[in-house]
Every structure is written in structure tokens, then in C-alpha cells.
N, C-alpha and C positions, 0 to 999 in steps of 0.2 A: 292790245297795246294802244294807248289812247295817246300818250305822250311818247316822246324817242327827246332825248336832249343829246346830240354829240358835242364834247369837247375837243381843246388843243390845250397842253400843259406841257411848259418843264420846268418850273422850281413848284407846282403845285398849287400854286392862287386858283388856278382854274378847277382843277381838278373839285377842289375843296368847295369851290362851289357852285359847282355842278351839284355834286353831294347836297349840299342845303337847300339845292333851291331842289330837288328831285324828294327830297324827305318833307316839304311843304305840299307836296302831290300827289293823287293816284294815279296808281296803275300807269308806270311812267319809268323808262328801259336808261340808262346812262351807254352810250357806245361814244369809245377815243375815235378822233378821225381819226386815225392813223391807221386804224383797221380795214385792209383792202375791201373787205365786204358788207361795208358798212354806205354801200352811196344806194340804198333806197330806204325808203321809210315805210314799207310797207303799208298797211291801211289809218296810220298814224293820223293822228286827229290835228295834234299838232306837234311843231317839228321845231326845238331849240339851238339855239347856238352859243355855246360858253366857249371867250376863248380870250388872250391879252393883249393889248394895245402896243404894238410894235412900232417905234420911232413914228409913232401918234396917227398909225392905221390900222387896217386889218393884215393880220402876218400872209405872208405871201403863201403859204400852206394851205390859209384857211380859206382864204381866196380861191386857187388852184379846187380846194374839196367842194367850198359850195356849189361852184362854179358845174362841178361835175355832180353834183347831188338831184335824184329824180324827187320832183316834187309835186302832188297831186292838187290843179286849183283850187281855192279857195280853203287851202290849209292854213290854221291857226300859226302864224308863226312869230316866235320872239328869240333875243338874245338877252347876254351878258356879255359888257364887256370889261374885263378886269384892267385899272391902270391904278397909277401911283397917284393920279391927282389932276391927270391933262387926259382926259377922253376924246378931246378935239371931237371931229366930225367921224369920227371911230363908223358909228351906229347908224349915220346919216350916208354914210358911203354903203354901208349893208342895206340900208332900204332901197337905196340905188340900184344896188345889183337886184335884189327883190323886185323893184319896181321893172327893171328891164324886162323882165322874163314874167310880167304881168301879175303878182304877186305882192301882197303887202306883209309888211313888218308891223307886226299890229302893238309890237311895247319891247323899247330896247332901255335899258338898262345898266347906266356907272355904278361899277362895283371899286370902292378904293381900298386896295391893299396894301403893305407893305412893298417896296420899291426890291424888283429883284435887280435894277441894272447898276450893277456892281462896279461895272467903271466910272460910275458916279457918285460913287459912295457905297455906305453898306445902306442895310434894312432901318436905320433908327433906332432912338432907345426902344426899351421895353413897355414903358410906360404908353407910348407913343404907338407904338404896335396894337396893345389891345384895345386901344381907343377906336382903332382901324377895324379889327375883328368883330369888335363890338358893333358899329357903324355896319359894318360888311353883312351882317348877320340881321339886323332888325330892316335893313333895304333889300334882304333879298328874302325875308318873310311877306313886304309887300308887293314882291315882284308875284313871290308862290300867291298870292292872294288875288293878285291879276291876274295871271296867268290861267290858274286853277279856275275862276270865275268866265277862262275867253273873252276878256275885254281889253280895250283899245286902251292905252294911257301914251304920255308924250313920248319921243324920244329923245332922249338926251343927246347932250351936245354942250361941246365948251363954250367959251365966248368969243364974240367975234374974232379978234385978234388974233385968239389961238388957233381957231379954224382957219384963218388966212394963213400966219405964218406955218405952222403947223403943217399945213395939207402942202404946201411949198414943198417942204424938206421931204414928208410922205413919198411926195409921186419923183424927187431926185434922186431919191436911194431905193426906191421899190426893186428894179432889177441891180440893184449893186447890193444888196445884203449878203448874198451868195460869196462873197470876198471878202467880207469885214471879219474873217476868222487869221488874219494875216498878223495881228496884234496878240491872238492868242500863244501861249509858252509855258513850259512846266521846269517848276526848280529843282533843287536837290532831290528834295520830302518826296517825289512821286516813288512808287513804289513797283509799280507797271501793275497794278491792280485790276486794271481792263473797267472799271465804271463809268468813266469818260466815253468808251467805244458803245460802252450796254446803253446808257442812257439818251446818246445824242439823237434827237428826233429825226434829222436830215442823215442819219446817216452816215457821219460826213469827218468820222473821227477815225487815225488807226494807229496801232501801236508798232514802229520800227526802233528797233534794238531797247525794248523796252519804255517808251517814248513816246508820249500821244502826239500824233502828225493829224495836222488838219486839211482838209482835202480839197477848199475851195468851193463848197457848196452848202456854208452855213446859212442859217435860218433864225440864228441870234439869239434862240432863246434862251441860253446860259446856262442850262441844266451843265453842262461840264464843267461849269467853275464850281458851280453851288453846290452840288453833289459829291464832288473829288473827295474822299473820306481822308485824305491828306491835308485836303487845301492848298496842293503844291501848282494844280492851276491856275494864271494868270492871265490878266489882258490888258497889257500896256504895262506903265510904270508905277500904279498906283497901287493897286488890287492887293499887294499884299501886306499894305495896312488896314484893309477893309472886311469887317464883319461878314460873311458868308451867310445867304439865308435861301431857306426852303419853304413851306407853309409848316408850321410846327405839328399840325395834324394828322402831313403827309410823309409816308414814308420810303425807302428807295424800294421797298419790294409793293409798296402802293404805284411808283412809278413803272417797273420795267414791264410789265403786263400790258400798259396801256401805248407802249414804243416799239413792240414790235410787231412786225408785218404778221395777218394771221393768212 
């Protein structure tokens, strides 16, 4: 095993390209964090990170995983980081934690996809989407191309401004995510289906008198609203005028294999 890329996914941006950039390479293994026995990389040559720009950082999950990830010096290492459009210092905070622990980030990489954060809207038109896929797909052929070859390229990074104000809001809400499921609500349409409980990555969803209950230790990444096969999920007052989106590629029986504990 020459490569190992883990991911973090929940409407599936990530997932989806992990997938592409691992099919631009040999001999190269895809493991979800989320898999408890997934923190060594065994004789891995190099060692990826695919995973989504959470209120303009790295999601506290993946933080937590790297953090505890055994990693062999002078291993090739790179990311992706999937966002809507603001990557901020996403990449620049990972070489960080790289750099601390004496290690480099040799090519980190903005992937723009479709916008899963639904209390701000939906995904966008159609038209507008594959323009995204299309993009998403020809930058992460040059990622496999860097990658595949073990060379150094920039890291990306937004622009000033946004790293300033950006990395603000970042490190305000880093330990307050875990609460921000306090907005979440389900309408009529629920069904008590149980997909909200299978899919939530933290865990952190349960069903009383038929009724998803949220438990105070969300992680935000909205797989419960996007995935609800009803759509009777909510968050806040908006949501259900709002388009529901997943990666079109990805599926729920693509997602629930990679959410639970092995």
C-alpha cells in the first residue's frame, strides 16, 4: 500500500472525491475516519486527507483524528479540502498542525462544490452544479498528477480578509459546534424512519416516541437534514423552502458503511 487517503463525509462532497482523486492513483487504499482502526498508516508512503470546510476550518472530528493519527517521518503528505467557495485558511491551519509534529504538508488543495449548508440556502441551480463538478473534477486530476508524481505544489488559501475574518468566527465556535443542533426539528412528513439516527456521524441523533431527539453533541455536518428520505428535517425557519442536496453520485447505502464504528 503506497498511498492510504482517509476521509470525513456527510452529504458526500468528500466522499466523492476521495473516489476521484484515489482512481488518478496507484495502489492507493480509501479508509473513513470514522473507522476506530483506522489511526495507523501502516508502511504508507503517503498519507491523504479529504474532508469539508466547517464554518471556514477544519471540522473538529478531523482535528480530534489527525491529531491522534501515527505518522512515519518524512511521509508524503497531502489534503483536500472541499468548501462552497471560502476555503479560508482551511489548509494553512493543517500544515500547522503538520508542522507542529515536525512534518510537512507537501500540496493541499480547494475543491468547490456545491454548498451543503442548507440554512443558507439550497445547492443552486442545476446548471450551476455541473459547472462545479466539472471544475471539481479537472482540479482534482491535477491534484492526482501531483500527488502521483510526490511533488510539492502551493497551498491554498483564501484571501486576506477572509482569513482574518474567517479564522475569528473559526476558533469562536470551535468548542460550541457540539450545541448548534438546538435549531434542529422535524414536521409532520417524519415517518420515524430511523435514517437521521443511521446516518449522523457524531452519533448524536435518537428517536423518542417516534421523533428524532438531538442529543447536544453535533458536528454540523447535516447529513440528517440531507438525507431524511422525507425531508421532514429542519433547522431553523427556513429550511423548508430549501432544495435538499447530497453529491448526486453518492448514495445512503454509499454513506452508512463509512459512519459506523468498526
Amino acid at each position: 500500500m503506497k498511498t492510504v487517503i482517509f476521509y470525513y463525509t456527510g452529504t458526500g462532497n468528500s466522499l466523492w472525491s476521495a473516489r476521484l482523486l484515489a482512481q488518478g492513483l496507484a495502489d492507493v487504499r480509501l479508509r473513513p475516519m470514522k473507522q476506530a482502526d483506522a489511526l495507523a498508516t501502516g508502511d504508507a508512503e503517503a498519507v491523504g486527507f479529504v474532508f469539508p470546510v466547517h464554518v471556514w476550518g477544519i471540522p473538529v472530528p478531523v482535528v480530534q483524528f489527525i491529531e491522534k493519527l501515527s505518522l512515519r517521518p518524512r511521509v508524503y503528505l497531502f489534503a483536500l479540502a472541499v468548501n462552497a467557495g471560502q476555503v479560508s485558511r482551511t489548509l494553512i491551519q493543517l500544515r500547522g498542525m503538520m508542522a507542529g509534529r515536525g512534518l510537512k504538508l507537501a500540496a493541499g488543495y480547494s475543491i468547490v462544490l456545491p454548498s451543503n449548508y442548507i440554512p443558507w440556502g439550497g445547492p443552486g441551480p442545476a446548471e450551476r452544479q455541473k459547472k462545479m463538478f466539472d471544475g471539481a473534477r479537472s482540479k482534482i486530476a491535477e491534484a492526482a498528477d501531483c500527488i502521483g508524481g510526490r511533488r510539492s505544489a502551493p497551498i491554498e488559501k483564501g484571501p486576506l480578509w477572509q482569513m482574518i475574518v474567517f479564522t475569528v468566527i473559526y476558533k469562536m465556535t470551535f468548542k460550541q459546534v457540539h450545541k448548534m443542533d438546538k435549531d434542529f426539528w422535524s414536521d409532520d412528513k417524519c415517518n420515524a424512519c430511523g435514517v437521521c439516527v443511521q446516518i449522523c456521524l457524531a452519533k448524536n441523533i435518537e428517536l423518542q416516541e417516534g421523533k428524532p431527539v438531538w442529543r447536544h453533541h453535533c458536528e454540523q455536518c447535516l447529513a440528517c437534514i440531507q438525507w431524511c428520505p422525507q425531508e421532514s428535517i429542519q433547522f431553523g425557519k427556513k429550511t423548508p423552502a430549501y432544495q435538499r442536496y447530497h453529491h448526486p453520485q453518492v448514495s445512503l447505502q454509499d454513506m452508512l458503511p463509512h459512519v459506523v464504528e468498526h
